[in-house]
ZAVO-589077 format. One record per residue: x negated, z, y negated of N, C-alpha, C in turn; residue in three letters. Coordinates in steps of 0.02 Angstrom, whole numbers, padded with zeros to 5 digits, always signed. Atoms other than C-alpha are relative to their C-alpha. Example, Ala and Ser with C-alpha at 12.3 -4.5 7.8 and 13.67 -1.06 7.14 Angstrom:
// residues 2
-00045+00000+00059-00615+00390+00225-00045+00000-00060ala;+00042-00003+00059-00684+00357+00053+00039+00037-00055ser;
This chain:
// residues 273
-00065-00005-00033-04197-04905+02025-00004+00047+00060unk;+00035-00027-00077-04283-04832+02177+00001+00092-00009unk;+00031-00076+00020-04317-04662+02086+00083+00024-00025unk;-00058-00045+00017-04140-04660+02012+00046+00012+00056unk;-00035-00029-00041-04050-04671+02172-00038+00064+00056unk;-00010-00055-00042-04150-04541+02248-00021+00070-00058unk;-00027-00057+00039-04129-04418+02095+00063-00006+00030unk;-00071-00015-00005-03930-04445+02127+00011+00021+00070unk;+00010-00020-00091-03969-04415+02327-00006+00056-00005unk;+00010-00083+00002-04055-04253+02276+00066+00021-00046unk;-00053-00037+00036-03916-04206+02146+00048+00011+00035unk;-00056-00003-00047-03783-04245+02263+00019+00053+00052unk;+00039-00060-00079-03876-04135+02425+00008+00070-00062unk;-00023-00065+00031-03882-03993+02288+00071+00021-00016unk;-00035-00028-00002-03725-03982+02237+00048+00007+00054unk;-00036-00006-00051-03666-03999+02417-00031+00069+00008unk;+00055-00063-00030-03793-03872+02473+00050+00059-00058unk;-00029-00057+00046-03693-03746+02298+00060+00004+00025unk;-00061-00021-00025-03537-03779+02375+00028+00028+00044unk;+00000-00048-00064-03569-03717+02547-00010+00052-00011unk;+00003-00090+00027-03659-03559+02472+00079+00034-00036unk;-00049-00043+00023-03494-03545+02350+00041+00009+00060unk;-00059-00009-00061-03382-03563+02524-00009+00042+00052unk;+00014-00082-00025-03475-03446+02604+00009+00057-00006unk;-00029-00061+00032-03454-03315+02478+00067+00006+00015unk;-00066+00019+00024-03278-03359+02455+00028+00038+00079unk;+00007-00013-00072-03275-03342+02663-00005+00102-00011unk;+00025-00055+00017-03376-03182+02630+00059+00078-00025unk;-00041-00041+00058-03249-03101+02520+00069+00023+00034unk;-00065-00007-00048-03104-03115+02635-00007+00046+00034unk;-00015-00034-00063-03145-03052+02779+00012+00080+00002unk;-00035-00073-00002-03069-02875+02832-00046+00050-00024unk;+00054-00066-00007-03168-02704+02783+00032+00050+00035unk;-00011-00064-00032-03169-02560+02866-00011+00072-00053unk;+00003-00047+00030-03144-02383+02780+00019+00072+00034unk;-00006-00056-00059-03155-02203+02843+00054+00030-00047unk;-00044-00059+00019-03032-02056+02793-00042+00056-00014unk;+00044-00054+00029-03119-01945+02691+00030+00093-00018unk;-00030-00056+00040-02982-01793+02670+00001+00044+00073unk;-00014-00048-00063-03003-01633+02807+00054-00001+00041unk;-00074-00004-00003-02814-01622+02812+00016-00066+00035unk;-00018+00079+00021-02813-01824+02825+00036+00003-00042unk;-00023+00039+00092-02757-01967+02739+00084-00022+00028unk;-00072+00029-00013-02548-02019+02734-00007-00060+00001unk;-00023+00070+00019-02505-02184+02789+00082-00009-00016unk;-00087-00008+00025-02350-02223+02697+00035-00074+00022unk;-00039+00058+00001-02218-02353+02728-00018-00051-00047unk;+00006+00009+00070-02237-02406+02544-00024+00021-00037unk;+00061-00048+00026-02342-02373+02419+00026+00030-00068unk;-00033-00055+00035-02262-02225+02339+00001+00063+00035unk;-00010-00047-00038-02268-02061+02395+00069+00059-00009unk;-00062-00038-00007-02103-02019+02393+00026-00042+00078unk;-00017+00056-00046-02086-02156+02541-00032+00044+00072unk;-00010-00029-00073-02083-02114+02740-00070+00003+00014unk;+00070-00003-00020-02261-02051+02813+00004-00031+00054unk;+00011+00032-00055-02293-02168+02948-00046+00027+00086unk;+00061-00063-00052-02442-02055+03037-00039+00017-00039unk;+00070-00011+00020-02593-01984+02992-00056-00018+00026unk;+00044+00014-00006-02746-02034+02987-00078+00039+00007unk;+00045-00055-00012-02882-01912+03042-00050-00009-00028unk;+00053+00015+00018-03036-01879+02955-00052-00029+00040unk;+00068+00054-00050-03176-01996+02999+00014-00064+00015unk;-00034+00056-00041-03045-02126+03073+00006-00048-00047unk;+00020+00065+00024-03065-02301+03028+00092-00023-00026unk;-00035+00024+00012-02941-02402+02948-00017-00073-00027unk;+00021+00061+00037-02937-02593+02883+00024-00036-00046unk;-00045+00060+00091-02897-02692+02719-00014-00058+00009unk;+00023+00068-00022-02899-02852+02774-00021-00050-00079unk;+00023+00027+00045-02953-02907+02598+00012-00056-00017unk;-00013+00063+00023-02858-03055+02571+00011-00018-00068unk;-00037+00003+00071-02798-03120+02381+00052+00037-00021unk;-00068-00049-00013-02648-03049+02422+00015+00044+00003unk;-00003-00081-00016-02678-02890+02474-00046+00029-00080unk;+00020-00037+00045-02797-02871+02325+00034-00009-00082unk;-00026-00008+00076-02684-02918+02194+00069+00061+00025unk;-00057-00052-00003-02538-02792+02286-00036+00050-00031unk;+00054-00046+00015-02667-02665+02280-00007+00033-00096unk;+00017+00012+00066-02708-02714+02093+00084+00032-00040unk;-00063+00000+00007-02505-02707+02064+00043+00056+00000unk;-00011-00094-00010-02495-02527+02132-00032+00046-00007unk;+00050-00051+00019-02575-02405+02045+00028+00084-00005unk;-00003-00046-00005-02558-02221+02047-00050+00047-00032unk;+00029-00029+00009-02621-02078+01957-00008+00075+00036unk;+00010-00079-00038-02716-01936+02048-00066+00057-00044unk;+00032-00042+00038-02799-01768+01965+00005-00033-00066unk;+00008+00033+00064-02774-01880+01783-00034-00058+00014unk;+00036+00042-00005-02870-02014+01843+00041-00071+00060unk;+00000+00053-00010-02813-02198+01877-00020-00019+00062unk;+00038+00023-00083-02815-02266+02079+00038-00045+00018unk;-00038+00039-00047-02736-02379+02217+00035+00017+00035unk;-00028+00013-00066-02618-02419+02344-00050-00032+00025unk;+00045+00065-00039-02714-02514+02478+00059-00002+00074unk;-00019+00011-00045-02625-02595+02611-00027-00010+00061unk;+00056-00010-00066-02703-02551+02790+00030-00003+00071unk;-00018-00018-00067-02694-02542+02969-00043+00031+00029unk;+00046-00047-00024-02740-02401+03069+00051+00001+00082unk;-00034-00012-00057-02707-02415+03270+00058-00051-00001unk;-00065+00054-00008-02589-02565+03238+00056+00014-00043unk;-00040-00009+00055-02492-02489+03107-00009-00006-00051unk;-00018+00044+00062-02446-02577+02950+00011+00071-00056unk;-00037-00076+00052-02435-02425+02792-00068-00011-00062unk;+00051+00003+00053-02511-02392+02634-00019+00085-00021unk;+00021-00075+00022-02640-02261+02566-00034+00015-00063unk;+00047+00017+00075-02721-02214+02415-00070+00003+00003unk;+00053+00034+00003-02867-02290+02372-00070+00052+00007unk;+00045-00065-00020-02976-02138+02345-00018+00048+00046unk;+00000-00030-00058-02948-02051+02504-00017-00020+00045unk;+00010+00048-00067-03039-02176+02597-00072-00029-00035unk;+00055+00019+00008-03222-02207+02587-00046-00072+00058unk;+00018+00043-00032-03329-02363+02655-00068+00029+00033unk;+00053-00029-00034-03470-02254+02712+00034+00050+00048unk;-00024-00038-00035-03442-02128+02868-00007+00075-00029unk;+00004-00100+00011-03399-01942+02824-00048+00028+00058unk;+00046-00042-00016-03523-01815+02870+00036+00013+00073unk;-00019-00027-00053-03505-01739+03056+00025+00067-00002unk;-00005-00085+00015-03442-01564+03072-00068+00037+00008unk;+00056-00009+00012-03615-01520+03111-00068+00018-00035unk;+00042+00000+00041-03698-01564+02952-00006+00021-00046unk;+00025-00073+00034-03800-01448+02858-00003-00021-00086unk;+00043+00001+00063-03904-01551+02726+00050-00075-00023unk;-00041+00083+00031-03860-01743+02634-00062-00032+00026unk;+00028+00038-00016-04016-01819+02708+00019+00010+00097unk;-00029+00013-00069-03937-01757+02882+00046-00042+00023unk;-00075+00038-00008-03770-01853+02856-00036-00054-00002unk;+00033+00058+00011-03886-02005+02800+00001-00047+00067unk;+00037+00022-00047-03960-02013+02962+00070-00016+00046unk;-00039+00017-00043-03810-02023+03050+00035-00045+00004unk;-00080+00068+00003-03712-02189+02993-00080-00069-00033unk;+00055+00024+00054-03900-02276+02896-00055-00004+00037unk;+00078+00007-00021-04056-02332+02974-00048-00011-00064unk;+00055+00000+00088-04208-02332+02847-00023-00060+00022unk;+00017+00085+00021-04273-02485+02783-00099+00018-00018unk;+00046-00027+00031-04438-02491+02783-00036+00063-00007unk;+00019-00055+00016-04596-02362+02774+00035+00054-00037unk;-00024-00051+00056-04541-02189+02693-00072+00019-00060unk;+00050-00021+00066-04653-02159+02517-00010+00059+00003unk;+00007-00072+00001-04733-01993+02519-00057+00008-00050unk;+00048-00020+00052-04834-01897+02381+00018+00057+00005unk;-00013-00071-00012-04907-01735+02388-00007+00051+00052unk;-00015-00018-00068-04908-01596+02492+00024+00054-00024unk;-00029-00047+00018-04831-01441+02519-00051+00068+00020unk;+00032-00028-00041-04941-01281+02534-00013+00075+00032unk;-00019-00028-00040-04963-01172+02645+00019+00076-00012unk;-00036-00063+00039-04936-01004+02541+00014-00039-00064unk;+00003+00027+00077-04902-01017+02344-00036-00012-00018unk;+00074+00009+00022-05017-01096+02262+00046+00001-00094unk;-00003-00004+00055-05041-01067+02081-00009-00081-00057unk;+00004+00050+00025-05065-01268+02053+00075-00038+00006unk;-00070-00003-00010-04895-01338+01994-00013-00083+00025unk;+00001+00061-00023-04957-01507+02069-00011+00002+00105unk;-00008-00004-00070-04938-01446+02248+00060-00009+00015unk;-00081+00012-00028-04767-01515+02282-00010-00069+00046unk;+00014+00077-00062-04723-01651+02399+00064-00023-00017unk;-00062+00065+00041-04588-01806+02351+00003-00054+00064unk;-00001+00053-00034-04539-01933+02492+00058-00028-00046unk;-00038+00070+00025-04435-02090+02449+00029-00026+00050unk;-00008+00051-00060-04336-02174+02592+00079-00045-00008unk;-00071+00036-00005-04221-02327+02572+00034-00010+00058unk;-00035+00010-00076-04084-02361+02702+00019-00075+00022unk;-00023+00055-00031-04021-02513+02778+00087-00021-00062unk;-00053+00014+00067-03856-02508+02666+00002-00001-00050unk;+00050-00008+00077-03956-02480+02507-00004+00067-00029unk;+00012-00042+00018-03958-02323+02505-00043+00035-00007unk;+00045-00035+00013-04088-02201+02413-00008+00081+00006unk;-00024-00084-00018-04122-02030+02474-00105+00023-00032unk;+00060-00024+00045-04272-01937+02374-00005+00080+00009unk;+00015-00089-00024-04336-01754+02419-00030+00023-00010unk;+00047-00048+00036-04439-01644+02320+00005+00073+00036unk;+00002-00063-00025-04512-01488+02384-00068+00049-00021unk;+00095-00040+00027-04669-01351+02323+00007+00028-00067unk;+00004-00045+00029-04708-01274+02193+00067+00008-00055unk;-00054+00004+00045-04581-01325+02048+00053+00007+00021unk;-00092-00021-00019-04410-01304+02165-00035+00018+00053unk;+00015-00012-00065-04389-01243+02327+00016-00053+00041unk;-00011+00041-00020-04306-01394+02372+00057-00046-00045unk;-00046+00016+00025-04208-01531+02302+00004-00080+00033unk;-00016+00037-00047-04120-01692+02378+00054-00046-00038unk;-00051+00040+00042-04059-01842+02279+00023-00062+00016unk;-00022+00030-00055-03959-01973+02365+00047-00058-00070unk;-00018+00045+00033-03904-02132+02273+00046-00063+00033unk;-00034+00025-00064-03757-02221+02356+00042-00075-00041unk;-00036+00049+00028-03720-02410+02288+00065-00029+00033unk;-00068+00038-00023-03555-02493+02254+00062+00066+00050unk;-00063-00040-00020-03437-02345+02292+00029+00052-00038unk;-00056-00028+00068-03320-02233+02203-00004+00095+00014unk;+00031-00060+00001-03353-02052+02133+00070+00035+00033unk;-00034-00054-00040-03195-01961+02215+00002-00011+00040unk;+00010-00016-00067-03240-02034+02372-00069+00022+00036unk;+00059-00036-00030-03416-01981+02384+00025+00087-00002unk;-00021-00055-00011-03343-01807+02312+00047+00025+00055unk;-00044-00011-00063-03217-01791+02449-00031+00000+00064unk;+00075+00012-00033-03373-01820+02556-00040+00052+00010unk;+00039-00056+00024-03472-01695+02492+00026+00056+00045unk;-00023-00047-00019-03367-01587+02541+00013+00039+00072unk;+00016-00016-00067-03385-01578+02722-00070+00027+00034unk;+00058-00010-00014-03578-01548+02709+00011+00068+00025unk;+00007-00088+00008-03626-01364+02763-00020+00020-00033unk;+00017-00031+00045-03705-01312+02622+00044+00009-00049unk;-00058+00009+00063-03566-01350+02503+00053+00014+00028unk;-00055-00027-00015-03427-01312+02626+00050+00075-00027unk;-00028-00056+00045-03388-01129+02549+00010-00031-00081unk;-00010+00001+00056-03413-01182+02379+00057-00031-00030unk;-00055+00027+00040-03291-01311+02354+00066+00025+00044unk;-00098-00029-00008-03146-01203+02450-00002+00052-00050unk;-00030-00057+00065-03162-01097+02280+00043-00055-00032unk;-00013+00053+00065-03100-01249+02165+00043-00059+00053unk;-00019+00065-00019-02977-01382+02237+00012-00055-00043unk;-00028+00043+00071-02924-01455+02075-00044-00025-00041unk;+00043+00017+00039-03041-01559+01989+00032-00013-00100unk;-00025+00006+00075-02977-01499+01789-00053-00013-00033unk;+00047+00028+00065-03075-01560+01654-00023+00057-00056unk;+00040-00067+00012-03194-01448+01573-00042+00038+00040unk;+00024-00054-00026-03280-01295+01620+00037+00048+00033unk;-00056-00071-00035-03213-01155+01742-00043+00037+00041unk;+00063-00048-00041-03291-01024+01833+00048+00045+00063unk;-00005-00014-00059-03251-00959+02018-00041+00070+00021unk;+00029-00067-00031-03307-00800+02106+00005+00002+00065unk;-00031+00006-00086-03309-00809+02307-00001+00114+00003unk;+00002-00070-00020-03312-00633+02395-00034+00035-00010unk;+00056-00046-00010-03467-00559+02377+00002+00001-00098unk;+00026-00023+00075-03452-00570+02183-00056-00053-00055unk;+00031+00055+00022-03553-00722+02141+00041-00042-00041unk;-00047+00066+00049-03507-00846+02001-00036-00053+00033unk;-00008+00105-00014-03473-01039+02022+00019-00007-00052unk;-00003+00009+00072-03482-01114+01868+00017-00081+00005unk;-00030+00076-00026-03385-01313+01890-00003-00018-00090unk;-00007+00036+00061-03408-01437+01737+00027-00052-00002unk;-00020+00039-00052-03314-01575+01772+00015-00063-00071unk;+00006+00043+00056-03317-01729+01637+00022-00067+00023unk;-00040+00068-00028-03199-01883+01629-00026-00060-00058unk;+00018+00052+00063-03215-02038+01521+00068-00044-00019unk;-00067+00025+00009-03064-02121+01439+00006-00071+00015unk;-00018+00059-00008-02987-02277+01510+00017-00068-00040unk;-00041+00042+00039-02921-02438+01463+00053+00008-00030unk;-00071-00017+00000-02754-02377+01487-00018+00059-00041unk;+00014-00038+00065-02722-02241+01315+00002+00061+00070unk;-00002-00046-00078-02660-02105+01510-00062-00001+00023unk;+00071+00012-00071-02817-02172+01615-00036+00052-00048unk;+00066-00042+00013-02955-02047+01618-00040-00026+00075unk;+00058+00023-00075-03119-02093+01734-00061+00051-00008unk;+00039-00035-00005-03220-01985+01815-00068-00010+00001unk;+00099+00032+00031-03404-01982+01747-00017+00055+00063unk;+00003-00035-00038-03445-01815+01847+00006+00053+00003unk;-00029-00073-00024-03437-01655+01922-00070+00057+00017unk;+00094-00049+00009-03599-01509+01887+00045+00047+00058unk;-00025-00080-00031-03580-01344+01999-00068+00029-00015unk;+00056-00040+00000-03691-01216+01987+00002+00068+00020unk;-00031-00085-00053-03704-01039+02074-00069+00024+00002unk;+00052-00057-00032-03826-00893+02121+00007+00018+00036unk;-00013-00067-00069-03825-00812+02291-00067+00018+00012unk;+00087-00036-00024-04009-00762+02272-00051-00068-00029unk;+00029+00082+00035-04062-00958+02218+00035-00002-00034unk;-00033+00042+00058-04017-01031+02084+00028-00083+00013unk;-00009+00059-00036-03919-01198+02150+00037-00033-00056unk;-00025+00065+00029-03864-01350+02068+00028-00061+00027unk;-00017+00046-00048-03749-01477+02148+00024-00064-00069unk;-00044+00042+00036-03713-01648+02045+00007-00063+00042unk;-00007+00057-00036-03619-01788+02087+00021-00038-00052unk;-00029+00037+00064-03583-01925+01933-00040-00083+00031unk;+00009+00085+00015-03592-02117+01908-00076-00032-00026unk;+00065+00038+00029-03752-02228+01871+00015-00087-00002unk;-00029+00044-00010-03665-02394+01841+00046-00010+00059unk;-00041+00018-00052-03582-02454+01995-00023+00044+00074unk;+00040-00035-00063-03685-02329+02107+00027+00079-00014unk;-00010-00061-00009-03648-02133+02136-00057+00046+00010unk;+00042-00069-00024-03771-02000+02126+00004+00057+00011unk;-00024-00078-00004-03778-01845+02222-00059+00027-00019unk;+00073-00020-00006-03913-01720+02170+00033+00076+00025unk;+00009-00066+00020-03940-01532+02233-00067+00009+00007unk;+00074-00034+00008-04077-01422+02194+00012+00073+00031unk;-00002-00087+00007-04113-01255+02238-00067+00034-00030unk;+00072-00034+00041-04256-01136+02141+00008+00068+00008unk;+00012-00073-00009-04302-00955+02148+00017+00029-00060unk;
C-alpha cells in the first residue's frame, strides 16, 4: 500500500511539474516580440491591413517595432494575407512609438539589419550576436601560394542566438563566408543582405525578384547573372521562395546565395580567382 501511494505521489508531482513546463511555454508564446524594419526606404504602417488604407508613419530602417503575439493578433495576422513579388505573406499588427498600424510581414526581420558601415556578413554578425563558445579553427593560411591544396584555413563560430557563421580561406577560394540563420524567413534575410557593402551595388541592378534566370550589366560592363527559384504552395496562386543564386565577375569570380534549409536560411558568398 505504502509503495502504491507513493507511485501516485510521484505521478501526481510529475504531471504537476508537465503542467507548469506546458504554462510556461504557453506564457512563453505570448509575450510581445520585437522586429526591426528591414526596407532602406522603410516599412508603411498602415491604418489597416490593406494597402490601399491611410499610411500612419514610417518606420525607419533598423527601428524596432512590436507584435505583441497574442492568439488574437496571430489569428488576425493568419486572416490577412497578401501577396508580394508572387509569393504568399502577412499583415502583422504592431506598434511602433505608440502607434497602433499594420505592416507586412516580410518587411520586418527579428534579427538587427546590418549598420551602414558594414562591409562583410561576419561583420554584421558581430554587431547584434555574441559567440557561444570557443571558435573551431583548421588549417592555416600561407604565407605566399603554396602549391599544397591543403593549405587553407576553416573557422566555425556559433552565436548566442544560434547562429552559424563558417569562413574558408587559402588555397581553394580566396575567401568564402557561410552564415546559417535559424527560424527566420528568406525575404527578410534577403532584404538584409542588401545593406551589406559588398552586395550594396549589386542588388541596385535587380529590384524585382522574377522567377528564373536574368542577367544585369552595371557600368563598367560586367554581367550579373540572378537565378531566382520558387516552390509551389498550398494555395494553386502561392509560390515560396526556395532561393536566390547571383553571380558576377569584376576580376573574381563571386557567388552570393541565399535559400532555405528547413526552417533556417542560408547565406553563402564566395569569391575565387
Amino acid at each position: 500500500m505504502a509503495s502504491l501511494k507513493t507511485f501516485i505521489h510521484k505521478k501526481t508531482w510529475i504531471f504537476s511539474f508537465l503542467a507548469f513546463v506546458f504554462s510556461l511555454n504557453a506564457f512563453a508564446q505570448q509575450v510581445p516580440k520585437t522586429y526591426y524594419a528591414t526596407l532602406s526606404e522603410g516599412v508603411k504602417l498602415y491604418e489597416s491591413p490593406s494597402e490601399q488604407a491611410n499610411v500612419l508613419t514610417i518606420v525607419t530602417y533598423g527601428s524596432k517595432v512590436t507584435f505583441n503575439n497574442s492568439d488574437v493578433d496571430k489569428l488576425t495576422m493568419l486572416d490577412n494575407s497578401v501577396v508580394v513579388n508572387g509569393a504568399r505573406t502577412y499583415w502583422m499588427k504592431v506598434t511602433h512609438n505608440n502607434v497602433k498600424g499594420y505592416v507586412i510581414k516580410d518587411n520586418l526581420a527579428t534579427i538587427q539589419p546590418p549598420k551602414e558601415n558594414t562591409d562583410k556578413l561576419s561583420d554584421w554578425l558581430k554587431q547584434f550576436a555574441q559567440p557561444f563558445g570557443n571558435k573551431w579553427e583548421s588549417g592555416k593560411i600561407a604565407e605566399s601560394l603554396s602549391e599544397s591544396e591543403h593549405d587553407n584555413y576553416i573557422s566555425r563560430q556559433i552565436f548566442q542566438n544560434g547562429i552559424l557563421l563558417t569562413v574558408t580561406s587559402g588555397y581553394d577560394v580566396n575567401s568564402s563566408e557561410t552564415v546559417q540563420i535559424p527560424n527566420t524567413n528568406i525575404f527578410a534575410v534577403y532584404n538584409l543582405i542588401q545593406h551589406i557593402g559588398s552586395f550594396k551595388s549589386v542588388f541596385k541592378l535587380n529590384t524585382v525578384l522574377r522567377e528564373g534566370t536574368s542577367s544585369f550589366k552595371d557600368s563598367e560592363g560586367n554581367e550579373y547573372k540572378w537565378e531566382v527559384f520558387y516552390q509551389k504552395g498550398e494555395e494553386i496562386e502561392d509560390k515560396i521562395l526556395q532561393s536566390v543564386v547571383i553571380t558576377w565577375n569584376n576580376g573574381n569570380n563571386n557567388t552570393l546565395k541565399i535559400s532555405t534549409l528547413g526552417n533556417d536560411i542560408v547565406v553563402f558568398y564566395e569569391t575565387t580567382l
